[in-house]
TORRO-91407 format. One record per residue: residue in three letters; y, x, z of N, C-alpha, C in turn. Coordinates in steps of 0.001 Angstrom, whole numbers, padded with zeros to 6 digits, always signed. Example, Ala and Ser with C-alpha at 12.3 -4.5 7.8 and 13.67 -1.06 7.14 Angstrom:
! residues 2
ala-005690+013190+007800-004500+012300+007800-003300+013200+007800 ser-002250+012850+007080-001060+013670+007140+000030+012900+007870 
//
This chain:
! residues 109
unk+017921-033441-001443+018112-032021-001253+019544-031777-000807 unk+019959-030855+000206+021040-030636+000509+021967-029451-000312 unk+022963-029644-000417+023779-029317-001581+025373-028901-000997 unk+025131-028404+000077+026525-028599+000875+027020-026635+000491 unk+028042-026285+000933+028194-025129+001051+027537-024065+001873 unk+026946-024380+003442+025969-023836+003732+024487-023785+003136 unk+023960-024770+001999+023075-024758+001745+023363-023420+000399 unk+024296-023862+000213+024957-022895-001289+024857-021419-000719 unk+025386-021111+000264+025582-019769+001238+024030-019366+001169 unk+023316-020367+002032+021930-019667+002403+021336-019166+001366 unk+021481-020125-000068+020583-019791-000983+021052-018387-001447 unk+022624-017888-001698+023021-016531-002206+022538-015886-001228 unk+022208-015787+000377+022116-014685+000837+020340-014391+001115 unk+019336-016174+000448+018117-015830+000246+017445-014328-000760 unk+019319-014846-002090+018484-014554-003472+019140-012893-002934 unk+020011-012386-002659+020157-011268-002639+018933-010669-001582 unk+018571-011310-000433+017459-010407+000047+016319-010535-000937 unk+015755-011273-001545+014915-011192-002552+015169-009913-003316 unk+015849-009793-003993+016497-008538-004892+017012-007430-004172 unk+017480-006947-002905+017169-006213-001757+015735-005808-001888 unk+014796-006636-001273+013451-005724-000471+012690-006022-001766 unk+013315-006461-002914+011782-006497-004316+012143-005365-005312 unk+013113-004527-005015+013627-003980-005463+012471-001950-005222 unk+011928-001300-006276+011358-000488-006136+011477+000296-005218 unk+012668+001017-004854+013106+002196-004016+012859+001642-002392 unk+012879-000144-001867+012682-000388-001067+011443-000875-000757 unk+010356-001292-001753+009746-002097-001543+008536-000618-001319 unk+008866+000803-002576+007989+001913-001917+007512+002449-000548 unk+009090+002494-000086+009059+003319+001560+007941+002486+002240 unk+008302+000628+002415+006987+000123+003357+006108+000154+002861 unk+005679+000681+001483+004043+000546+000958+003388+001959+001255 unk+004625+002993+001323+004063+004528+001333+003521+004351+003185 unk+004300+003511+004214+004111+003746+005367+002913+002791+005663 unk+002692+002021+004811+001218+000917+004981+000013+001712+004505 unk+000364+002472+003765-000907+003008+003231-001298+004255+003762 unk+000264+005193+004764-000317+006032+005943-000865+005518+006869 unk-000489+004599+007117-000845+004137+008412-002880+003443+008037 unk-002705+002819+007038-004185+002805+006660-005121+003736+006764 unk-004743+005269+005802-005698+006058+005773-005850+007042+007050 unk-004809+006490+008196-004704+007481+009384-006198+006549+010403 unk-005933+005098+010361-006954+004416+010902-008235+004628+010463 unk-008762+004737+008934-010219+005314+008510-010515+006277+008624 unk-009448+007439+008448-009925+008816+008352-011175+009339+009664 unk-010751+008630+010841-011772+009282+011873-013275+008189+011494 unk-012760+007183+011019-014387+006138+011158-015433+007056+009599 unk-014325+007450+008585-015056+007718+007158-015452+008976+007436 unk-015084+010196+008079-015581+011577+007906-016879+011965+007664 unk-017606+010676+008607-019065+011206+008778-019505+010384+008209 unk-019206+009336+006952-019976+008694+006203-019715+009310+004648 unk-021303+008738+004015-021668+009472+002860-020346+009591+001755 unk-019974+009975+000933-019159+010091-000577-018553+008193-000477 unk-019995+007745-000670-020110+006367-001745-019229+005311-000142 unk-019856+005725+001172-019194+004489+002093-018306+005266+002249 unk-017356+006277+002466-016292+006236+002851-015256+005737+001596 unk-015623+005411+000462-014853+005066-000974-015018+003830-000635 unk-016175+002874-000226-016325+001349-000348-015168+001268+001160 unk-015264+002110+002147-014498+001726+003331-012839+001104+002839 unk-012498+002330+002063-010927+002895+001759-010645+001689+000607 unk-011937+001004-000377-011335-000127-001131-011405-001401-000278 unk-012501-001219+000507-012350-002620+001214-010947-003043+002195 unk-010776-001478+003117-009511-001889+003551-008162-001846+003050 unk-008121-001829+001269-007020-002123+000454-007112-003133-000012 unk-007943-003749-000579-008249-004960-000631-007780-006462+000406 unk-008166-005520+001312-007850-007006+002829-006337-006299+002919 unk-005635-005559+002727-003936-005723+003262-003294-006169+001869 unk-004057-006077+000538-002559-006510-000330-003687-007534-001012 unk-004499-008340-000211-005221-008945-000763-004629-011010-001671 unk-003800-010582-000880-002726-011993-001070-001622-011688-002573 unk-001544-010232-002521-000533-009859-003403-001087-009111-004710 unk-001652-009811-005972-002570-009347-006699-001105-008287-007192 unk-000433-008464-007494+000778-007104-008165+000995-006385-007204 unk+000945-006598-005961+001452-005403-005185-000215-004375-005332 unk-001373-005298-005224-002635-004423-005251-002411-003425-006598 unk-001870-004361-007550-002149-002947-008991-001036-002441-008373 unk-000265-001823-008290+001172-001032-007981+000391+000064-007252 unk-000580-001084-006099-001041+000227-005026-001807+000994-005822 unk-002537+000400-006598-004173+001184-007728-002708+002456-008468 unk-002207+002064-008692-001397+003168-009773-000548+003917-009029 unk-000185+003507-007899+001163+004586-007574+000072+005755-006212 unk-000925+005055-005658-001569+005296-004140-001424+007167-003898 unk-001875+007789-005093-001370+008929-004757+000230+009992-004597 unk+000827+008993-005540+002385+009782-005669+002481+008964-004020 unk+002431+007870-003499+003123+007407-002345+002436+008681-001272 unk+001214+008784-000945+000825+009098-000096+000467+010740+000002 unk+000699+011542-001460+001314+012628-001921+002448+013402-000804 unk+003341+012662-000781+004669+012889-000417+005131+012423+000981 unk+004422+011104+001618+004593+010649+002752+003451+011104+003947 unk+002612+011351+003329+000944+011559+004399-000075+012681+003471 unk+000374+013702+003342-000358+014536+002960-001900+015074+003186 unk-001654+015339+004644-002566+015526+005937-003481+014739+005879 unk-003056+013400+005498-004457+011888+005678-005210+011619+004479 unk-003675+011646+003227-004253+011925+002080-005654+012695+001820 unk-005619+013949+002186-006445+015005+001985-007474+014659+002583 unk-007488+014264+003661-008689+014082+004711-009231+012848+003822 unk-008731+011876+002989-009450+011130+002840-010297+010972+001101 unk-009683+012094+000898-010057+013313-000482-011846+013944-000235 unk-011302+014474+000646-012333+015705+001591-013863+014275+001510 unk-013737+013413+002401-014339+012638+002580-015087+011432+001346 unk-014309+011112+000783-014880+010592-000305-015035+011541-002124 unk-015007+012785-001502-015735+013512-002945-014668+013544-003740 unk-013468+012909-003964-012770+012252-005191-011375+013115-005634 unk-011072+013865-006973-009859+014097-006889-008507+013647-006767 unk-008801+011735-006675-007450+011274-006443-008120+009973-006089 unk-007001+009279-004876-007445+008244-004040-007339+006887-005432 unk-006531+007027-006527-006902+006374-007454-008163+005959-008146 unk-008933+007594-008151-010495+007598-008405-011221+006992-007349 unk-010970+007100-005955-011732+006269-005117-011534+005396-004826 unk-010872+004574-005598-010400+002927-005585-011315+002624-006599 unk-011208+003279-007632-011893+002866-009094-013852+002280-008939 
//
C-alpha cells in the first residue's frame, strides 16, 4: 500500500468530501431535485391510471433510483414530503391528485 504524502493528501481530501456531500444540508438539495425530477417524469404517464397503479408506478420508480442505497431509500420513505413540499409543489400535488393519498409517504406505504 502506498503511504507517501500524496497518498496521505488524497486520503484527507477523500475523507473531507465524504463528510462534505454525506453531510444532511447537502446530501437534501440532490435528493429534493431527484425526486422532482422523478415525479415530473410520472406525473403525465400516472394521471390516467387507477388510485392503486399510479401508487405501484411512484414506488416502483423509487425503488429503482435509491435501490442500491437501502438508507438513502428510508430517508426518502420519511423525509419524501417535507423535500418535495418545498422544492416541487406543483408535481407534488399532481401526484397526490392521482394516487388518492394524503401524503406521498402514504403512497409509498
Amino acid at each position: 500500500m502506498n503511504s507517501g504524502p500524496a497518498h496521505e493528501a488524497a486520503a484527507v481530501a477523500l475523507a473531507a468530501a465524504l463528510f462534505l456531500f454525506a453531510s444532511p444540508s447537502h446530501a437534501a438539495e440532490p435528493m429534493s431535485q431527484t425526486l422532482c425530477a422523478l415525479l415530473k417524469q410520472l406525473n403525465p404517464q400516472v394521471k390516467t391510471y387507477k388510485p392503486e397503479g399510479a401508487r405501484a408506478q411512484l414506488v416502483m420508480a423509487v425503488a429503482e433510483k435509491y435501490e442500491t442505497d437501502a438508507k438513502q431509500l428510508r430517508q426518502v420513505r420519511a423525509q419524501i414530503d417535507q423535500l418535495t413540499s418545498s422544492s416541487c409543489p406543483k408535481e407534488r400535488d399532481a401526484m397526490l391528485a392521482a394516487t388518492k393519498t394524503k401524503s406521498l409517504a402514504e403512497a409509498l406505504s
